[in-house]
C-alpha positions, 0 to 999 in steps of 0.5 A: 956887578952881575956876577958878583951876584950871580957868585953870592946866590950861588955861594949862598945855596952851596953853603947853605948860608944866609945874608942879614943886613943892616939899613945902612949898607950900601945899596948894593948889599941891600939888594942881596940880602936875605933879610934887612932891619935894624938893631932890633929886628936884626936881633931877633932873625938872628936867634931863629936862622936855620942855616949853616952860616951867617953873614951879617952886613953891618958893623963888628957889634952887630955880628957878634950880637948874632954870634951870641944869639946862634952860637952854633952857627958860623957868623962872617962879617965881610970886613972885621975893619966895621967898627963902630964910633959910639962902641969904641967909646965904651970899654969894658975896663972902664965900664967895671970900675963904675960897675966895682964903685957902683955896686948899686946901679944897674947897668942898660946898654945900647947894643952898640957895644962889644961883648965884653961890654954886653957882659957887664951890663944888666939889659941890653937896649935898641934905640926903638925899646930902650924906654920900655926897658928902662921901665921895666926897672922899679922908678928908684933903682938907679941905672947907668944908661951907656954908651950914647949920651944923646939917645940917654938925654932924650930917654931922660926926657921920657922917663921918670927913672934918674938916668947916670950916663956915659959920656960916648956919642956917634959921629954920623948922628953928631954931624947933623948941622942945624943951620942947613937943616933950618935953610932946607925946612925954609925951602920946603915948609910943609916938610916933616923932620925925622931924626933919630934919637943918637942926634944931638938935642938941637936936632931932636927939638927940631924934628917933628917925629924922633924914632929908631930906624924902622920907626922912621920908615913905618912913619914915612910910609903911612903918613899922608905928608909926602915930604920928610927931611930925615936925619940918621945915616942915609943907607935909610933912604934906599927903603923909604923911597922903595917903600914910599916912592910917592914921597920926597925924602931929603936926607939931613946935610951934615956941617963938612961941605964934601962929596956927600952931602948927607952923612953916611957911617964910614964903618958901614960902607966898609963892607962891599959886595965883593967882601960878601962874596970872598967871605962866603968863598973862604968862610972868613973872617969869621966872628969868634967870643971867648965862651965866658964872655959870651955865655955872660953877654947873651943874658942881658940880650935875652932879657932885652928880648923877652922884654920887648915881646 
């Protein structure tokens, strides 16, 4: 493992390159990033990076969001195999006909998404200003809220906006089991539950604190509670505990009893320290939008960004 980063950091200085990283990659990866965040922050690194190539450890939307947002710059994605559960609930065929039937909504997207996706919709949403961007919206404009209709369901709850939404979910924040989350909190009662809101609603009106990746890791780091239960994909965890190493966190147990008790995207993990290395040696696979799509899908992120000032 030692050279493999040995070989990264020295690709990376050769190339002039830089490594952004999603929470929920392997630990490995994480150690060898550059920078690591979710949606969100991720986002907005990507529209100011200086360097001649980008590799984005996360999944497909990811790094075309930062294609769409450094066009000039070269975007590698260590495995095009990193897809995404909840962006393949939503094409863009089907997203044009409400679109073309539904002349009158407006359309907020969940930035896990495809570009073509992206280029439909009005605005772009993370999970952290997804409620902000909603209210941007005047309280009688009728929007469609895509793709995830858990995290729609829960906006639903904050807003005061008559949300329509997609019928697309996640499977890592599907698999949450209730039951065996109920027998942990029975095992430690002063435990804060932390769920992210992709969860299903059982989950999110068990849990103490609802929040987007950074949100739940700025709570557990500032809390005076030293015991959380967290429920969202465990590469999270690797965080809270180098950030809060005084704190027990229990990852959320999923329904399957398997080798892993939590649950972990199977899309994330894709990507391997060895891919980083082989795409930065052959600058390949490399992430490429058609132009129109992309000149389309880089407005309503813009928007997004500038909303969320």
């Amino acid at each position: 493992m030692g050279n493999v980063f040995e070989e990264i950091i020295e690709l990376k200085r050769d190339k002039n390159a830089i490594i952004l990283s999603h929470f929920y990659q392997d630990e490995k990866i994480q150690m060898i990033a550059d920078f690591i965040g979710d949606s969100l922050e991720l986002s907005r690194k990507a529209a100011v990076i200086d360097k001649d190539i980008i590799v984005f450890c996360g999944v497909h939307f990811m790094a075309e969001t930062a294609k769409l947002l450094n066009p000039t710059k070269k975007v590698l994605l260590p495995d095009l195999n990193a897809g995404c559960s909840l962006a393949d609930n939503c094409s863009a065929t089907e997203l044009l006909a409400f679109k073309l039937k539904n002349p009158q909504y407006k359309i907020v997207t969940y930035i896990n998404c495809s570009a073509e996706v992206k280029a439909l919709s009005d605005v772009v949403c993370t999970s952290s200003n997804a409620k902000q961007i909603i209210e941007s919206f005047p309280i009688n404009q009728q929007i469609l809220f895509a793709p995830d209709r858990n995290l729609g369901a829960y906006l639903q709850t904050q807003v005061s906006h008559d949300l329509e939404i997609w019928d697309g979910a996640c499977i890592v924040h599907e698999a949450f089991s209730i039951q065996k989350i109920i027998d942990i909190r029975l095992k430690f009662p002063e435990a804060l539950i932390l769920a992210h809101p992709e969860s299903e609603s059982s989950i999110l009106k068990l849990a103490q604190f609802i929040g987007s990746t950074s949100q739940m890791i700025r709570f557990v780091t500032e809390h005076p509670k030293e015991t959380f239960i967290v429920a969202t994909e465990a590469g999270i965890l690797l965080k809270m505990k180098e950030l809060a190493p005084h704190a027990t966190i229990i990852p959320a147990p999923v329904y399957e009893d398997n080798t892993c008790a939590c649950s972990e995207c199977a899309y994330m993990k894709v990507n391997t320290l060895e891919k980083v290395r082989d795409c930065l040696l052959n600058e390949s696979p490399e992430i490429v939008i058609d132009s129109n799509i992309a000149e389309l899908a880089r407005k309503p992120i813009d928007k997004m960004l500038t909303l969320s000032i």
